[in-house]
N, C-alpha and C positions, 0 to 999 in steps of 0.2 A: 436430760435435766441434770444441772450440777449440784454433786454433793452437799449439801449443809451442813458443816461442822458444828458440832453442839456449843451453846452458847459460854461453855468454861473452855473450850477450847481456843475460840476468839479470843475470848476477852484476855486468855493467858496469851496467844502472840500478838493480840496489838498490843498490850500492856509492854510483851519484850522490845517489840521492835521502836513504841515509841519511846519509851522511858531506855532503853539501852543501844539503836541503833539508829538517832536520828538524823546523821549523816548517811547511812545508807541511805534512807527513805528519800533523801535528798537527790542523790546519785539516780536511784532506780525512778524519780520521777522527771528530771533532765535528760536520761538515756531514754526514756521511752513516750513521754511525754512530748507532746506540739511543743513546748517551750523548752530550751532547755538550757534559760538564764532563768527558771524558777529562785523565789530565794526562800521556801520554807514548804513544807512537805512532813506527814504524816500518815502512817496508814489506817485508812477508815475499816477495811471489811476484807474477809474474804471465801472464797467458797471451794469446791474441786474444780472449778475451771481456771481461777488467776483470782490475783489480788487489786484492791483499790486505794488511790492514793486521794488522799486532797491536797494540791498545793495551793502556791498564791505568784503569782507572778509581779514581777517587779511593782509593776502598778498599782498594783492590791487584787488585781482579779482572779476569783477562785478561778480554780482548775482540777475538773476531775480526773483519772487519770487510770485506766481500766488497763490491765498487762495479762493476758494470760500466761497458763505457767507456760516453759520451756518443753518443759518433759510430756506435754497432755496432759489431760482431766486426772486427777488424783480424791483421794478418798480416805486415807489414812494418814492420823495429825503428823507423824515422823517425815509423811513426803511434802507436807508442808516447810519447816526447814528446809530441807531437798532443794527445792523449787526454789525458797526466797534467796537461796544461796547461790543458786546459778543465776536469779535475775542478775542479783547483785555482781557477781562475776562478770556477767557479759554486758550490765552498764558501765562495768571499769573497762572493760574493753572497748566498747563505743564511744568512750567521755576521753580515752588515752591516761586513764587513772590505774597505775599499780594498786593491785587489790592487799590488803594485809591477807595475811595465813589462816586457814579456819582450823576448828581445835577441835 
């Protein structure tokens, strides 16, 4: 069964990743995603197993978008980061997108 992050833990990395990374979200839902001329992307949830996105494809039709992490099942919020940062990594690898530097 996977982990469930307590719910101040969510709400503080969707709150990051939508409000501060919503090009990434964009990226990691075209890299992994069926479509990947999505044109909007946000992350809904996530657990120790992977994260989830909702986008919308050109046409307007949602699209859910389910990625497990890279690394396996994790459990503690800091391998959260971890994980979103290699998604993110290896959708600019797949997309042929230069990744900026992490800090």
């Amino acid at each position: 069964m996977a982990h469930i992050f307590d719910d101040s833990v969510r709400t503080a990395v969707l709150g990051h990743m939508n409000g501060d990374h919503g090009d990434d979200n964009l990226l990691i839902s075209r890299a992994f995603g069926a479509d990947p001329e999505v044109v909007a992307a946000s992350m809904t949830d996530f657990d120790g197993d992977g994260g989830r996105w909702h986008a919308e494809s050109a046409d307007g039709t949602p699209v859910t978008i389910i990625v497990p992490w890279l690394g396996g099942p994790i459990a503690e919020r800091a391998e959260v980061r971890r994980e979103i940062v290699a998604l993110y990594d290896e959708a600019c690898a797949l997309l042929g997108v230069e990744p900026r530097p992490h800090s």
